[in-house]
C-alpha positions as CSV (number, residue, x, y, z in Angstrom):
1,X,0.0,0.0,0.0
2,X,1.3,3.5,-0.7
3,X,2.1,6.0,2.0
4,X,0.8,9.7,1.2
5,X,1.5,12.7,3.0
6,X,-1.9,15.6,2.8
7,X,-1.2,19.0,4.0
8,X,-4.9,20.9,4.8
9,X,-6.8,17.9,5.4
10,X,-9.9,19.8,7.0
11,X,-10.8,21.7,4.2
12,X,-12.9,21.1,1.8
13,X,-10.9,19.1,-1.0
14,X,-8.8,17.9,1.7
15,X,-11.8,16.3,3.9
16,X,-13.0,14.6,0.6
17,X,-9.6,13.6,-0.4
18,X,-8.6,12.0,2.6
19,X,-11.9,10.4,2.9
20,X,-11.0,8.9,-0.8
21,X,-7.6,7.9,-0.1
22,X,-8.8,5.9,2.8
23,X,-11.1,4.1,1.1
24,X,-8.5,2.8,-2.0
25,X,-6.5,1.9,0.9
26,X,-3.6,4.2,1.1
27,X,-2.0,4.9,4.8
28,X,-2.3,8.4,4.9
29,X,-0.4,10.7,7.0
30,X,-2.5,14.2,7.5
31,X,-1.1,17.8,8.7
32,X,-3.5,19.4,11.0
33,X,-3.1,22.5,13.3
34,X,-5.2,20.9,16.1
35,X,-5.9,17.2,16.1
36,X,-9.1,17.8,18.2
37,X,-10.9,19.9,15.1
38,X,-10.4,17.4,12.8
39,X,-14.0,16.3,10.9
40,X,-13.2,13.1,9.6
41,X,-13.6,10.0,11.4
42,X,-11.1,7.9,12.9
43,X,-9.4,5.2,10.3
44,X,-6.6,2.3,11.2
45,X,-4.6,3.9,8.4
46,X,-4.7,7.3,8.6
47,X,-2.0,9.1,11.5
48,X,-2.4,13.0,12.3
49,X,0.1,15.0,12.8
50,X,-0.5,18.2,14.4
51,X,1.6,21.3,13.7
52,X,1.7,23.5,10.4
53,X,3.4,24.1,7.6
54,X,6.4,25.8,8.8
55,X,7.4,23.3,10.8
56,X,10.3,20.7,9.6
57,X,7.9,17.8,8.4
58,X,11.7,15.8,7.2
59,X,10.3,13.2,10.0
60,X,7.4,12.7,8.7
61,X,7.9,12.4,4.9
62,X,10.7,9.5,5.1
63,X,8.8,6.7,4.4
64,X,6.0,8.8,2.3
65,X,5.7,7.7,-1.3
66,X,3.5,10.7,-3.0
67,X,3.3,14.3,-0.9
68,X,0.1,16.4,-1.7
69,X,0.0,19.9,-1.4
70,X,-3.7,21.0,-0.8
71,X,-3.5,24.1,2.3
72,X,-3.0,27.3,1.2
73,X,-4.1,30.7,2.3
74,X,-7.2,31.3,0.2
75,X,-8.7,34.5,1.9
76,X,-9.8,37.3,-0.1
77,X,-9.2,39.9,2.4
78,X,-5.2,40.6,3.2
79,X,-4.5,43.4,2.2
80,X,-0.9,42.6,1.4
81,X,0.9,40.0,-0.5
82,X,3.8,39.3,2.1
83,X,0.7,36.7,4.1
84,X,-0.3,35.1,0.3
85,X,3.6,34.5,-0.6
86,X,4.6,33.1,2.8
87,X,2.3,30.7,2.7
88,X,1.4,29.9,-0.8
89,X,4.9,30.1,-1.9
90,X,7.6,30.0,0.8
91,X,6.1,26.9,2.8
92,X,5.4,25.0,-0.7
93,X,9.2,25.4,-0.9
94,X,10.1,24.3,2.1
95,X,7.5,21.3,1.6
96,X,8.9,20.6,-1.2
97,X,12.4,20.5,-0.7
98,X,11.6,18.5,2.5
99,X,10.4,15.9,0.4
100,X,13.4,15.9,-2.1
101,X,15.4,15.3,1.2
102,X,13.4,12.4,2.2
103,X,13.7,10.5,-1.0
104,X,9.7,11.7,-1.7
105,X,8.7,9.8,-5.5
106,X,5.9,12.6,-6.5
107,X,5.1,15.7,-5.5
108,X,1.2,17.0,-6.5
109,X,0.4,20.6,-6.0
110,X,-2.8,21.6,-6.3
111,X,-3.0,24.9,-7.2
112,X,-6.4,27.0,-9.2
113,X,-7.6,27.4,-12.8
114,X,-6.6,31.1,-12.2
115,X,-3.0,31.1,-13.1
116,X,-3.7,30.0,-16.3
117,X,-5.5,32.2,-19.3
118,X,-9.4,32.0,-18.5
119,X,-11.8,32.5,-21.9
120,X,-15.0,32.7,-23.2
121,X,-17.4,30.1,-24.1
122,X,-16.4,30.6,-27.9
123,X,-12.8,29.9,-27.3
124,X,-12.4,28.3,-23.7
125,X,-9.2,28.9,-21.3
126,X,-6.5,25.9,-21.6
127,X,-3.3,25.1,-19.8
128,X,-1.6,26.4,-22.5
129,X,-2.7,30.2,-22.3
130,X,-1.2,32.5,-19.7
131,X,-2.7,34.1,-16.7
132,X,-4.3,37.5,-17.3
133,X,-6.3,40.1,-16.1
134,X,-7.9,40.3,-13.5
135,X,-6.1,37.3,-12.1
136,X,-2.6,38.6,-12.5
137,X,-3.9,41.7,-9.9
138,X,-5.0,39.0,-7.1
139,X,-2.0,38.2,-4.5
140,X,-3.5,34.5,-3.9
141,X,-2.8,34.1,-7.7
142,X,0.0,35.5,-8.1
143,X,1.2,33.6,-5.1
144,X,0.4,30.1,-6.0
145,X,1.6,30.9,-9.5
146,X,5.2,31.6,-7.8
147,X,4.9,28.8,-6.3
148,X,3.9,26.7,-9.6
149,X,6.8,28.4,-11.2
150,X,9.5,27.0,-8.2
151,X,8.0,23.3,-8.6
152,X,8.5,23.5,-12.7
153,X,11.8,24.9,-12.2
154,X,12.9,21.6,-10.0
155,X,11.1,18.7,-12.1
156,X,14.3,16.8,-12.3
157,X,14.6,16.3,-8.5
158,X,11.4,14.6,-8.4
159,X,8.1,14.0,-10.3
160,X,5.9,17.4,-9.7
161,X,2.3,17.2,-11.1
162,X,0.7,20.3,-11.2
163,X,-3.9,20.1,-10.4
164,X,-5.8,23.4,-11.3
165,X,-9.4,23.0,-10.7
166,X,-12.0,25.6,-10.8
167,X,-14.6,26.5,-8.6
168,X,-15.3,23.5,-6.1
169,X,-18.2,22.6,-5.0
170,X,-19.7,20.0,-2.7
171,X,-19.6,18.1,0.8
172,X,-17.6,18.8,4.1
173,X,-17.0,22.4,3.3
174,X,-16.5,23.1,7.0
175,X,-15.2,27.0,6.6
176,X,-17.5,27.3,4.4
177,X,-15.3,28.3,1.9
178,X,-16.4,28.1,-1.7
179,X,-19.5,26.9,-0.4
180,X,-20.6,30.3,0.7
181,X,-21.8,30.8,-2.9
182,X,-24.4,28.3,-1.4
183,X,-25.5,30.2,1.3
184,X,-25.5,33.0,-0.2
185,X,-28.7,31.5,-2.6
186,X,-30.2,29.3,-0.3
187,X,-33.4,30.0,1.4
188,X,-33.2,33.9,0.6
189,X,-36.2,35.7,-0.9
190,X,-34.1,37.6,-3.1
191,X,-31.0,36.6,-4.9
192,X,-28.7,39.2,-6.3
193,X,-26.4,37.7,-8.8
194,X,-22.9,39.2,-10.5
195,X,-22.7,39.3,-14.3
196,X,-20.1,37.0,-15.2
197,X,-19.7,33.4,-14.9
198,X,-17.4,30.6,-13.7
199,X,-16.5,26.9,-14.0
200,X,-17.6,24.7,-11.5
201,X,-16.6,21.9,-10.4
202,X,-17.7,18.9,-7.8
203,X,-15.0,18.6,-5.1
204,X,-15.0,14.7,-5.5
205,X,-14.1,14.8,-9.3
206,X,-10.9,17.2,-8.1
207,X,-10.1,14.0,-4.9
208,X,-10.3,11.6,-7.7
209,X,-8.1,13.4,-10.1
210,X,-5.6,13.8,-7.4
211,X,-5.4,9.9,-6.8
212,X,-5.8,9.6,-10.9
213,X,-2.7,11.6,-10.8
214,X,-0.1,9.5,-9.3
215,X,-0.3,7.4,-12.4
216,X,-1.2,8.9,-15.5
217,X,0.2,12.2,-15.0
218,X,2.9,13.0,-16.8
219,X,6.1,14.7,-14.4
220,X,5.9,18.7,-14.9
221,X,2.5,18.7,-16.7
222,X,-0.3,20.9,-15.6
223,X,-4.2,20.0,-15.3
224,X,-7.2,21.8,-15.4
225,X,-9.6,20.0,-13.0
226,X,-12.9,21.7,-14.8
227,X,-16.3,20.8,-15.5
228,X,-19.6,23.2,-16.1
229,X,-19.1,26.7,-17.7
230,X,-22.1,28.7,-15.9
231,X,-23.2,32.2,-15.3
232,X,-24.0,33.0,-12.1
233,X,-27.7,33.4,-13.1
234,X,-27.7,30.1,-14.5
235,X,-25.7,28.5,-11.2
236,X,-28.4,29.9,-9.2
237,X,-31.4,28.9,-11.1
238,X,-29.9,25.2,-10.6
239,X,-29.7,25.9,-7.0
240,X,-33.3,27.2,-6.9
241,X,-34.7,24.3,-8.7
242,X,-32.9,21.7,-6.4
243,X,-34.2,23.6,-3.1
244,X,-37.8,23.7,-4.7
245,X,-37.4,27.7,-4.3
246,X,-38.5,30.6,-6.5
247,X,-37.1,33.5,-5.3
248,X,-36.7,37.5,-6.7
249,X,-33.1,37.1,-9.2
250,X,-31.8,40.6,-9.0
251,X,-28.8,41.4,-11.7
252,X,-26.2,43.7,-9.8
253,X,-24.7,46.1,-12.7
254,X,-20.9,46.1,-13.4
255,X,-21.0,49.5,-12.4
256,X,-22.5,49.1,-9.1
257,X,-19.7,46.3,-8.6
258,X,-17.1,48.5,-9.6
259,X,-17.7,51.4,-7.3
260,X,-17.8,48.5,-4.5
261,X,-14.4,47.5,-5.6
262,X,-13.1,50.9,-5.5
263,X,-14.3,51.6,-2.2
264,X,-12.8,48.0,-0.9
265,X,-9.8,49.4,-2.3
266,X,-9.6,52.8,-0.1
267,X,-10.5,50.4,2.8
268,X,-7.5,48.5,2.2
269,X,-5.4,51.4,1.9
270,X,-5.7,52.3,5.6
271,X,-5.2,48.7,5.9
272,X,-9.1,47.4,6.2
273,X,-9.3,43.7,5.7
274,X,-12.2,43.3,3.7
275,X,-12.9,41.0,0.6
276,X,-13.8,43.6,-1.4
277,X,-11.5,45.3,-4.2
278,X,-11.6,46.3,-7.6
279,X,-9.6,42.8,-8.9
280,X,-11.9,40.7,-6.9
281,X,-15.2,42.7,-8.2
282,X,-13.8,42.3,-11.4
283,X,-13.5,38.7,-11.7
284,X,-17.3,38.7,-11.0
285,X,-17.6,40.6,-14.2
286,X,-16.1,38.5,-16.6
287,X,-16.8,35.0,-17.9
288,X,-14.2,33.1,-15.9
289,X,-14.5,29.8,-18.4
290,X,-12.1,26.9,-18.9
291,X,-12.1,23.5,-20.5
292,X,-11.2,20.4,-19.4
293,X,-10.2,18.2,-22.5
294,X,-6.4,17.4,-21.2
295,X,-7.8,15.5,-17.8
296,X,-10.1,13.8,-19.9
297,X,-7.9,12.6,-21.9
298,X,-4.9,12.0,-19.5
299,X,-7.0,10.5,-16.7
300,X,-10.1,9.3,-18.1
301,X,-12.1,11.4,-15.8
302,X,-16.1,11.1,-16.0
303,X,-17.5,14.5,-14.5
304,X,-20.5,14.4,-12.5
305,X,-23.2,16.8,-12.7
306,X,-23.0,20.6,-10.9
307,X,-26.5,19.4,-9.8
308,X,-24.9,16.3,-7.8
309,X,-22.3,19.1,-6.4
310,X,-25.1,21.3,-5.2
311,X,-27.3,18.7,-3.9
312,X,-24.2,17.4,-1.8
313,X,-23.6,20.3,-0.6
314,X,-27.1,21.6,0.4
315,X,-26.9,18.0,2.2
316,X,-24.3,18.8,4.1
317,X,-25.1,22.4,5.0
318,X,-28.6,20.9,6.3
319,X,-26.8,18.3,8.6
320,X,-25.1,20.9,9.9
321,X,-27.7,23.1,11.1
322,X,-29.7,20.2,12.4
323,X,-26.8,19.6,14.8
C-alpha cells in the first residue's frame, strides 16, 4: 500500500480527499493544526500529525511515497501579499524541498484554474494560455503561480504534477469556503447575482483526479480539473430548482460592482481587511470559463453533474444546522 503525506486535510478538498484515499486503501499521514478539530472519522490507516506548515515535516515524509499539497491561504481579504507569498509560496518550498530530502517519488500541487488564461465560451481557457487580467492583480494568484513556477523549475529532483481545478463545489466544506456561494442563494427571498460566470466543479471529481494523478500524469505537466461553464444566473437557477425555491433574481450592474471594488480598495489602503477590491469585483464581471479536455484525456475522468455538487452540498449544510 502506498504511504501519502496531505497538508490541509480539514478543508474542503482535503476532507473529501482523505476520505477517498482511505477508502482505495492508502496509509495516509495528514497535517493538522489541532488534532481535536479534525472532521473526519477515525481510520486504522490514517496518522495526524498536528503542527503547520512551517514546521520541519523531514520526519514525517521518510517513508512517504506521494506528498500532496492542498492548504494554502485562500482569503480574499489581506490586504498585502507578504501573508499570500509566505504561505502559498515559501512553505510549498520548504514542503517541497523537505520531500526531495526524504527521497519523496511525487510531489502534486494543487493549485487553481486562475493562473492559467481564462476564456469565453467561444474559445475556452486551456493550460496552455497565460494568466491574465484580473487574475494577474490577485495576491493568492499570483502567489500560488510563484509557487507553480519554483516546482517546474525543479522537475528533475522529483516528479511534480501540477492540479488546477476551478470552482469547487460539494460536501464537508466546513469553513465554508467556496461553499458560501451556497449560502448565499439558499433559502433567501431575493438573490442578487454578479454578471459573469465561472467553472464549476464537484470537489469529488478534483479527490479523484488527485489519486488519478499518481499514475497517469505526466512529471511537470499541468491540469485543469474543470467541468460546467455557468453564469452566475444560471448557477443559481440550478440551486433554486434543487431547493424547490422561486425566489426575486436581482442582476447587480458592473457599475455598481465596480464602485464597491473601489471603495474595498480605499478600505485597504488604511489597511481594512475586507474582501472587497476592484480585482476581486472584477473577476465577477467577466466570464471566468475553462475546458477540461487534457484531464479527460490524460485520466479518463467522468464529471458528475453541478446538480450532484449542489445537492451534496445543500446536504451537508442541512446536517449541519440540524446539529
Amino acid at each position: 500500500m502506498k504511504k501519502v503525506f496531505v497538508t490541509g486535510i480539514n478543508g474542503l478538498l482535503g476532507s473529501n480527499l482523505v476520505e477517498d484515499l482511505l477508502l482505495k486503501n492508502f496509509i495516509v499521514k495528514g497535517l493538522i493544526r489541532d488534532k481535536a478539530k479534525f472532521i473526519g472519522p477515525n481510520h486504522q490507516n490514517l496518522e495526524l500529525i498536528q503542527g503547520n506548515l512551517f514546521d520541519d515535516l523531514t520526519p514525517f515524509l521518510k517513508d512517504i511515497d506521494i506528498v500532496i499539497h492542498v492548504a494554502a491561504e485562500t482569503s480574499q481579504s489581506l490586504t498585502t501579499y507578504d501573508r499570500y507569498r509566505k504561505i502559498n509560496y515559501e512553505t510549498t518550498k520548504q514542503l517541497f524541498n523537505a520531500a526531495v530530502c526524504c527521497g519523496v517519488k511525487k510531489f502534486v500541487f494543487v493549485s487553481t484554474a486562475n493562473t492559467l488564461g481564462f476564456g469565453s465560451l467561444a474559445v475556452l481557457g486551456n493550460e496552455l494560455k497565460a494568466m491574465k487580467k484580473p487574475f494577474t492583480d490577485s495576491f493568492y494568484a499570483i502567489s500560488k503561480f510563484e509557487a507553480e513556477q519554483f516546482l517546474l523549475e525543479n522537475i528533475h529532483k522529483t516528479d511534480v504534477i501540477l492540479l488546477q481545478p476551478t470552482f469547487m463545489i460539494g460536501a464537508y466544506d466546513s469553513k465554508p469556503s467556496s461553499g458560501k456561494i451556497i449560502l448565499m442563494g439558499w433559502k433567501k427571498k431575493i438573490v442578487f447575482y454578479p454578471p459573469g460566470g465561472k467553472n464549476f466543479v464537484h470537489v469529488k471529481d478534483v479527490s479523484n483526479a488527485v489519486i488519478k494523478s499518481f499514475t497517469a500524469a505526466e512529471n511537470g505537466q499541468k491540469y485543469l480539473i474543470a467541468n460546467e461553464n455557468l453564469s452566475y444566473f444560471q448557477f443559481f437557477k440550478k440551486l433554486n430548482n434543487i431547493t424547490n425555491q422561486k425566489p426575486v433574481m436581482i442582476k447587480i450592474p458592473k457599475c455598481g460592482l465596480t464602485l464597491l471594488g473601489y471603495f474595498g480598495d480605499l478600505m485597504r489602503l488604511f489597511k481594512i481587511k475586507t474582501n472587497l477590491s476592484s480585482t476581486n469585483m472584477k473577476a465577477l464581471c467577466i466570464d471566468n470559463f475553462y475546458c477540461n479536455e487534457k484531464s479527460i484525456h490524460s485520466f479518463k475522468m467522468k464529471y458528475q453533474t453541478i446538480d450532484s455538487a449542489i445537492n451534496d452540498a445543500v446536504d451537508y449544510f442541512s446536517a449541519q444546522k440540524s446539529k
